[in-house]
C-alpha positions as CSV (number, residue, x, y, z in Angstrom):
1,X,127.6,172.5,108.8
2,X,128.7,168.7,108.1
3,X,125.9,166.4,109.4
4,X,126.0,162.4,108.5
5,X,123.4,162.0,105.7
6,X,122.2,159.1,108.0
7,X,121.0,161.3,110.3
8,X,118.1,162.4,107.8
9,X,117.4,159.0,106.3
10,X,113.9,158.8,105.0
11,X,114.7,155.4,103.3
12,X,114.5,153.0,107.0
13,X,114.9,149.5,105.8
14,X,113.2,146.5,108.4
15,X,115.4,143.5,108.8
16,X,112.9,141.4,106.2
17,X,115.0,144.2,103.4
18,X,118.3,142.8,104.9
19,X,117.5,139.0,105.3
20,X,119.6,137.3,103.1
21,X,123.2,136.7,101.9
22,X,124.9,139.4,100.5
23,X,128.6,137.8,98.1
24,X,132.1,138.7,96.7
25,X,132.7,137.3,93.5
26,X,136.6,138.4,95.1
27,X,139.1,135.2,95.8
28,X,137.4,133.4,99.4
29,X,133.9,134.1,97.9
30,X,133.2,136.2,100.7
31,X,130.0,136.3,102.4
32,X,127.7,137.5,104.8
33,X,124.5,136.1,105.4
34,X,121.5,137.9,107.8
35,X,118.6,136.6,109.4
36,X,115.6,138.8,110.5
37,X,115.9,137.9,113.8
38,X,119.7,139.9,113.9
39,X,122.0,137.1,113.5
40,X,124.9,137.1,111.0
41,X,126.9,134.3,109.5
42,X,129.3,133.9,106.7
43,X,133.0,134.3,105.7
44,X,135.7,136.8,105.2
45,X,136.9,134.6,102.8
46,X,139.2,132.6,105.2
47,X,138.2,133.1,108.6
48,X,134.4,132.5,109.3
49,X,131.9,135.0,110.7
50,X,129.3,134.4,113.8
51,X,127.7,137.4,114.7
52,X,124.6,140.0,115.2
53,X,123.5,143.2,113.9
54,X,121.0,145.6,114.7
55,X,119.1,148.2,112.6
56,X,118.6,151.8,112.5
57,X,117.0,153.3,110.0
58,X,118.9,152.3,106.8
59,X,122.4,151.8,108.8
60,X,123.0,148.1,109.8
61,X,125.6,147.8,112.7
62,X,127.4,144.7,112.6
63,X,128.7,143.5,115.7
64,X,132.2,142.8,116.5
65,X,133.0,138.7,116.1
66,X,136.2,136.7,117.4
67,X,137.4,134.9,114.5
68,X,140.3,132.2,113.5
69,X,143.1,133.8,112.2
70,X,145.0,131.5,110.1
71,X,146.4,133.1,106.8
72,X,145.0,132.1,103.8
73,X,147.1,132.9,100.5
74,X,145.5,135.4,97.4
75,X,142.8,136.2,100.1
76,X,142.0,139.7,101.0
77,X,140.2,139.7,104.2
78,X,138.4,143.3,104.4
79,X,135.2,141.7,105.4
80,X,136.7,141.0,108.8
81,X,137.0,144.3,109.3
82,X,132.8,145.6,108.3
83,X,131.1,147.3,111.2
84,X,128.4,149.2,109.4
85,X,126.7,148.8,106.0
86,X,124.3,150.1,103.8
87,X,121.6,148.5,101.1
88,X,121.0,150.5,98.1
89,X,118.8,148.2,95.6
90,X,121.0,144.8,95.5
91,X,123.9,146.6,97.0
92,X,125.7,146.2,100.4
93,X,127.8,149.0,100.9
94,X,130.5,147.6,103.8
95,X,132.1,150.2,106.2
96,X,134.9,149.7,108.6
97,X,134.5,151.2,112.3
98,X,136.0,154.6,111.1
99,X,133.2,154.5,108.7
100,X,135.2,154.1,105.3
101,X,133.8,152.3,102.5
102,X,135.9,148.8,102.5
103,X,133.9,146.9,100.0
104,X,130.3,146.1,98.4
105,X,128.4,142.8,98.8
106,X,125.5,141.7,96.1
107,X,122.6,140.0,97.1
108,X,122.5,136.2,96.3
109,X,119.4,134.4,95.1
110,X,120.5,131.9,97.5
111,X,121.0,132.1,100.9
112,X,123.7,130.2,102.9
113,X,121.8,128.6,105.9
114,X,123.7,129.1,109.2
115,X,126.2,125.7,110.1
């Protein structure tokens, strides 16, 4: 029987554990930063990022965002595609909406404050 390990999550995480800015060291310094009041801000490391998430248990859903979509050279932008992530220590696994891994985000010791 294939069931989504999320579904038996005894790890929940409260949005204080996700508060902060999560980085790429990639080209664009990507970056997401999260309040604990479920707003989201950052980059994708060309287009920027206005959004919310909500919490369930240790699965953060981030909500879809309308971004700029001018081009920016040597840039990958797979952060503008994240829907869903995970924290495991100072980890920030990112998943796409088909749920595929995309990327990983570290947590910053500083946090970008919203524009």
């Amino acid at each position: 029987m294939n069931s989504d390990p999320r579904d038996h999550d005894d790890n929940s995480l409260t949005m204080h554990d996700v508060a902060g800015t999560w980085r790429s060291d990639e080209p664009g310094q990507p970056y997401l930063t999260f309040n604990d009041e479920g707003a989201a801000w950052g980059t994708d490391g060309c287009n920027g990022i206005n959004t919310s998430y909500t919490l369930e248990k240790s699965t953060i859903t981030i909500e879809p965002w309308i971004a700029t979509a001018r081009a920016c050279l040597g840039v990958n932008d797979w952060l503008s595609m994240a829907r869903f992530a995970e924290i495991h220590g100072d980890t920030m696994t990112v998943r796409d909406r088909n749920d595929d891994v995309i990327g990983t985000l570290i947590r910053s010791s500083e946090d970008v404050r919203k524009p």
